[in-house]
C-alpha positions as CSV (number, residue, x, y, z in Angstrom):
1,X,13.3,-5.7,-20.6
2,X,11.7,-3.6,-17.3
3,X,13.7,-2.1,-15.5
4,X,14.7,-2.6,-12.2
5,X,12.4,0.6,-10.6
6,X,10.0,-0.4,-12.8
7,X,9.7,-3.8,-11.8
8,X,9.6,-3.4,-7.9
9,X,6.5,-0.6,-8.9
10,X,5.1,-3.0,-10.8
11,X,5.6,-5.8,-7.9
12,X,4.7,-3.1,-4.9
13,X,1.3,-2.3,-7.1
14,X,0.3,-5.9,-7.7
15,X,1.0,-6.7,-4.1
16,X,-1.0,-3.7,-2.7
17,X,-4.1,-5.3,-5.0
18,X,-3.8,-9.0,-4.8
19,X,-4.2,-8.3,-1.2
20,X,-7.1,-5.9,-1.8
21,X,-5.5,-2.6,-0.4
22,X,-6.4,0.7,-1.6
23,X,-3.1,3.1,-1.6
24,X,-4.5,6.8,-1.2
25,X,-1.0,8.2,-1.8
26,X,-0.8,9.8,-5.0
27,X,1.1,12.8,-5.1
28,X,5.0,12.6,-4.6
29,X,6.0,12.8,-0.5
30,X,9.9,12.9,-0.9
31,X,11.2,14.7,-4.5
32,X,9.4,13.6,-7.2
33,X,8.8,10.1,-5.4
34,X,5.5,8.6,-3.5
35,X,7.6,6.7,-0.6
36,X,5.1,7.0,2.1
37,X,2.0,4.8,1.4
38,X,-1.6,5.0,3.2
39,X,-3.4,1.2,2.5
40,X,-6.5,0.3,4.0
41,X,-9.0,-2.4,2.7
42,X,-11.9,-0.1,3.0
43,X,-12.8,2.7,0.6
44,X,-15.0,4.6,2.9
45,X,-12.5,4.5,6.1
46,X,-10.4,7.6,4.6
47,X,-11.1,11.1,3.3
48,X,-9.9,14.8,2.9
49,X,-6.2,13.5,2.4
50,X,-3.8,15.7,1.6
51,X,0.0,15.8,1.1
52,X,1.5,18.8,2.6
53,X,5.2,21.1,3.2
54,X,7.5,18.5,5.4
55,X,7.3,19.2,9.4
56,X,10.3,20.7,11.3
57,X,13.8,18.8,9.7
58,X,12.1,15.6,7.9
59,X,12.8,15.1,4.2
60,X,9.1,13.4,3.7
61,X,6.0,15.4,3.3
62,X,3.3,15.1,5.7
63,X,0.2,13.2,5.0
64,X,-2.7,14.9,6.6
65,X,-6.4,12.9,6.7
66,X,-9.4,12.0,8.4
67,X,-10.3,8.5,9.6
68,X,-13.7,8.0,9.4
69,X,-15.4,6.1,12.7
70,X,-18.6,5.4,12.7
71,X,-19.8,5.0,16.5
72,X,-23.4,3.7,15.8
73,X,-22.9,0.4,16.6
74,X,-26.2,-1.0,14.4
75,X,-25.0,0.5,11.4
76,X,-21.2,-1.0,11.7
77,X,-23.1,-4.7,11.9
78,X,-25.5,-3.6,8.8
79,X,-21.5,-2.8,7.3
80,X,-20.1,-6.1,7.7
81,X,-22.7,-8.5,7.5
82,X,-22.3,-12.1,6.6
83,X,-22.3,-11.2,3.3
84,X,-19.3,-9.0,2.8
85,X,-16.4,-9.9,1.2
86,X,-12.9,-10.4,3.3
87,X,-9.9,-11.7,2.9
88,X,-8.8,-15.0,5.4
89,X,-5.0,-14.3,5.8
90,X,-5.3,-17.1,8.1
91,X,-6.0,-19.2,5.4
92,X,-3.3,-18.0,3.5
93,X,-0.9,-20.3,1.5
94,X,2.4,-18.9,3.1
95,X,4.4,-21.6,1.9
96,X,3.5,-21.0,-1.3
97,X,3.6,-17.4,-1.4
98,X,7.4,-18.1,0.4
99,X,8.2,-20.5,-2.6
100,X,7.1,-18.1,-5.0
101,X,9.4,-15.3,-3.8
102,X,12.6,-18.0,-3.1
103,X,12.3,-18.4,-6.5
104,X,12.4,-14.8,-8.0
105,X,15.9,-13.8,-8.9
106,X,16.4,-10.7,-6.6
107,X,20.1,-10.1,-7.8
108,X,18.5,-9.5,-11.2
109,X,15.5,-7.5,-10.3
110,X,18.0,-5.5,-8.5
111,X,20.3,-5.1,-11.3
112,X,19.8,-1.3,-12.1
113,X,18.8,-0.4,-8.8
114,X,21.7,2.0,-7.2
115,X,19.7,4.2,-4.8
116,X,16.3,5.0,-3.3
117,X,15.5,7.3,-5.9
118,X,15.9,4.8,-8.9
């Protein structure tokens, strides 16, 4: 049987891909925990990140990186031409994704969850 942190990872990471996210966060931002997540649906939009000391009182570390912006407009259309791949959240099946999650037994997946760090 999974436990509880291990089963909201487990739901958090198949979330993050069934919705075609790439998380760049992979070092731990608060203790020994990644809690502060950087998703983007394009691989080549971020670089250089890096997790750093926390800034003046917060208890996170900071996430330093470059967004990558490319201002020649003929080479953004030659990016996303009728070809590429996307996802249509407007087509989404919200009902069924909010059918889906009525039925998960959150008291249960919650059972052995006491505090943030668990």
């Amino acid at each position: 049987m999974l436990t509880g942190s291990i089963t909201q990872h487990l739901l958090i990471d198949f979330t993050i891909n069934e919705s075609g996210l790439l998380q760049y966060v992979l070092e731990p931002t608060r203790q020994s925990n990644i809690l502060d997540l950087l998703l983007t649906n394009d691989s080549k939009l971020i670089s250089g990140l890096q997790v750093e000391c926390p800034f003046s009182t917060s208890d996170h570390n900071v996430i330093r990186f470059s967004v990558n912006v490319n201002h020649d407009r003929s080479l953004l259309l030659d990016n996303y031409s009728v070809n590429k791949f996307y996802r249509d959240f407007s087509s989404a099946d919200n009902d069924g994704m909010v059918s889906y999650l009525m039925n998960v037994d959150w008291f249960h997946e919650f059972t052995f969850v006491f505090s943030v760090e668990d």
